[in-house]
N, C-alpha and C positions, 0 to 999 in steps of 0.2 A: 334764257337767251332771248334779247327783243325781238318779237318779230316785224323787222323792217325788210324783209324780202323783197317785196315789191315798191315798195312805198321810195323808201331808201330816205328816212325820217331822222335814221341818229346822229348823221352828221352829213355834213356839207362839202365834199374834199374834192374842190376840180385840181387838173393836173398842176403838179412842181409848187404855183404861192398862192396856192387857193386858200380862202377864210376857211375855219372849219367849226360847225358849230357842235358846243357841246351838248352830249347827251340829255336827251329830256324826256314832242311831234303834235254870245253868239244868237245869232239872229234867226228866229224862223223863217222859211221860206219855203213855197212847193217844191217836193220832189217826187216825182213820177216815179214810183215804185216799179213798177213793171221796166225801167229803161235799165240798161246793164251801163257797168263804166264806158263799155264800147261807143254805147248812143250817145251817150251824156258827153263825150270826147269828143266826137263825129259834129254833132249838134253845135257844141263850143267852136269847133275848129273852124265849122262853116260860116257859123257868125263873125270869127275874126276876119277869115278872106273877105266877104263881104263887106264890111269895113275898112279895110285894107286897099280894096279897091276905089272905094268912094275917097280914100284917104290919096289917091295916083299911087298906089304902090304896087309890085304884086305880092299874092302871097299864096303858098298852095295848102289848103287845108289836108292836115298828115296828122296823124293818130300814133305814135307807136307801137311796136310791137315787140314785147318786151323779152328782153334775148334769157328767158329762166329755162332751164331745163327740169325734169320730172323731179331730180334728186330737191332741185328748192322746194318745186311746190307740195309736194311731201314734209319738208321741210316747216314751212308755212304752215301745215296743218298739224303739227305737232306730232309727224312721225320717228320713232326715235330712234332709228335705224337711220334715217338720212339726216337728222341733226347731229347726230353721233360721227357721220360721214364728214358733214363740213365743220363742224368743232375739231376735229381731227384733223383737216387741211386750213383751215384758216380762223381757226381761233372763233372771237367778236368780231374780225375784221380791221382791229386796232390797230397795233404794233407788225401783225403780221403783212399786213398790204404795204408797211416800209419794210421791211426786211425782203418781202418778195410781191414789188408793183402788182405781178402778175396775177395775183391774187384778188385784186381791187373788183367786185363786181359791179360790172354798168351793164345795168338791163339797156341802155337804149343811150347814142352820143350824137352831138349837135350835127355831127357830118352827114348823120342815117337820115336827115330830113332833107327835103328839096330845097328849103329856104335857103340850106345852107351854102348851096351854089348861088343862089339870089342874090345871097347878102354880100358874095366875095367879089361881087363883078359891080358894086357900090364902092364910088370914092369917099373918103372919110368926112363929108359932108353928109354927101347923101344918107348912108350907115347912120350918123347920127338921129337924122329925121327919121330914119326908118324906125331907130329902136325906139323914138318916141312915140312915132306912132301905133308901132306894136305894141307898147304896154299900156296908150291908153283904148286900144283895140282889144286888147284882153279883157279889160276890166269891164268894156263896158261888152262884150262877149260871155261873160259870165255874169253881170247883170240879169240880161237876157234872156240867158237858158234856166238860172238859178234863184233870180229874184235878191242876190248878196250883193253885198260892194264890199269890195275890194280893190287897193291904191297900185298894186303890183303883184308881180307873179313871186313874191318874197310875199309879202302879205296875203296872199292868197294859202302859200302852204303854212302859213305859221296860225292862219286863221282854222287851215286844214286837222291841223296836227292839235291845236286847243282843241277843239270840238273832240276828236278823236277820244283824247286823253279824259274829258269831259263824260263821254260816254260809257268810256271804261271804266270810269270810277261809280257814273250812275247806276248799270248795267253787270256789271263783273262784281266789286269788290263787295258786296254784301249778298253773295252766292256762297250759302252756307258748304256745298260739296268744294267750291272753289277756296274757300276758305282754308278748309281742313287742309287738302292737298298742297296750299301755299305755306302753311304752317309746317308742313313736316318735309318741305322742302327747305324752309330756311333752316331748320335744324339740321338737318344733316348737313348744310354747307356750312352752318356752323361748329359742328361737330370736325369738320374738314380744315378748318381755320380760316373762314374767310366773313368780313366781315359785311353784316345785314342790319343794316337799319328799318327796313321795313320788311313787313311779310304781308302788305298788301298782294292781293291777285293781281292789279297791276301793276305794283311796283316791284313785287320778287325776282323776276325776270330780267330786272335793270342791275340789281345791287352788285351781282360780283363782276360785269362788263363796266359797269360806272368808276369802279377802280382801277383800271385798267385807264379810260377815260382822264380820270383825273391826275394819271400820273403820266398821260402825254401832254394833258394841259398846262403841265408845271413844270416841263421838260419846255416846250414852245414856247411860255412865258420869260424863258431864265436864258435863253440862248441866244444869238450876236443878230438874231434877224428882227427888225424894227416889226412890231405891229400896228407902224402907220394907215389908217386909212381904213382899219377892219372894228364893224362895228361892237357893240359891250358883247363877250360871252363868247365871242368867233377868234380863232388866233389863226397863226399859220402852220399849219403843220412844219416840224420840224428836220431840219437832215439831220441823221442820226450812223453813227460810226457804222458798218454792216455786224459788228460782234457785238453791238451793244444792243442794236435792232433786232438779233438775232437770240440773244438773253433775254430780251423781253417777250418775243413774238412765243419762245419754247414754253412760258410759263402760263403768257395767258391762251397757248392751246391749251396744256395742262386744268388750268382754270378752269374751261369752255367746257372740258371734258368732263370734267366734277359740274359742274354748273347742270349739264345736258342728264348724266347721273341722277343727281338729286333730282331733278325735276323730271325725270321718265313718266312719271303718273299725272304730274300737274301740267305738263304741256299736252298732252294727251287731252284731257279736260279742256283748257284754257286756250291755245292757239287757235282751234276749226271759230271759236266764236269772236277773239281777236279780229282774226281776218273777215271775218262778217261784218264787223265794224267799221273796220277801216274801208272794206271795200264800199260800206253804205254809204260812211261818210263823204268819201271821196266821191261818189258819186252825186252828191247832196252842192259839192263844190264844182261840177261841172266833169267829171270823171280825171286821168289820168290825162296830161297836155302840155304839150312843150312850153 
């Protein structure tokens, strides 16, 4: 199972005709070891206000805090007792978040920040200038603190998410104990009938959510709603009948649940230093930031 707990890395789905990207998530520069994503958040956020200001706008520097309970962050560390808990209620998070919204987890939504009353009390003029100035206020905000460039808060996480992927493969996939445990995870999910094209340590994890993936991706591609305007790899998520949504969402819990199974040993191993990664990473990009 990928662990995007925090990150929220595998796909892109804002509400009703959001783009949605499919499953996938570089430059040296200082990072201050000692600062938590907290700092590295804090530090960015302050740099934006402060340009924001010089720019006539206002803006309040706001950090999230991000709405996980014990059962994720357990979860995140390769507990298998609470991935077992949410493979049980929500699958990958695929098929099951149409069949039941409520489902959907958002650690943290546009309304939770201050701006977001800022920005509603701007006529669509102003709004405009604002969000230009906020994105060239970001970039050059995480110059800043991070020493990167980055063109947008889009480029930012897709620069995020390479490095990430990057690391993982540096650092994880030639981990002989990781190895072994990845290995006899794909077999058993093979043995289970699902199919595995890889038994890398970081890609074993993906293989049987990825199908899942790629059969809402061919379901969105083939259905009456235009994917004008959304760019290569992103489509729109699909409406989907509630019984048909409902057939799919039962299987790939079923999935989730053989997935969580077969790899009781290797996420054990693999996620506590997943999550080490991504958190360094991220904090290498200026930590966690609207």
């Amino acid at each position: 199972m990928p662990n995007r707990f925090l990150l929220g890395l595998a796909a892109l789905c804002l509400a009703g005709t959001a783009a949605c990207a499919s499953a996938a998530e570089t430059r040296s520069a200082p990072q201050p070891a000692e600062d938590s994503k907290a700092d590295q958040a804090q530090l960015t956020q302050s740099a934006i206000a402060d340009c924001m200001k010089r720019e006539g706008f206002k803006y309040v520097a706001w950090t999230p805090d991000p709405k996980t309970g014990d059962e994720q962050d357990k979860a995140a560390s390769g507990d298998y007792e609470a991935m077992r808990a949410i493979a049980r209620k929500r699958g990958f998070g695929i098929f099951t978040t149409i069949a039941d919204p409520s489902l959907k987890e958002v650690v943290w939504s546009e309304s939770d920040s201050p701006n977001f009353t800022i920005k509603n009390e701007l006529s669509p003029a102003q709004l405009a200038a604002y969000d230009t100035a906020l994105e060239s206020c970001r970039a050059q905000a995480v110059k800043k603190v991070t020493g990167r460039v980055v063109r947008s808060a889009e480029d930012l996480a897709e620069q995020r998410n390479q490095m990430i992927d990057q690391t993982l493969d540096r650092e994880l996939n030639g981990d002989p104990e990781l190895i072994e445990l990845a290995a006899a995870m794909g077999d058993c999910l093979k043995g289970k009938g699902y199919r595995i094209d890889s038994v890398r340590p970081a890609d074993i994890g993906r293989q049987v959510p990825n199908t899942f993936e790629e059969q809402l991706k061919r379901i969105a591609l083939n259905d009456d709603i235009p994917e004008e305007g959304i760019s290569e790899g992103r489509y729109i998520v699909p409406r989907l009948a509630p019984a048909t949504a409902r057939q799919w969402a039962d299987k790939e819990i079923k999935a989730a649940l053989d997935d969580v199974e077969c790899g009781k040993d290797f996420y054990a191993a693999y996620e506590p230093r997943n999550r080490e990664i991504s958190d360094r990473v991220t904090r290498m990009f200026g930590g966690v930031t609207p």
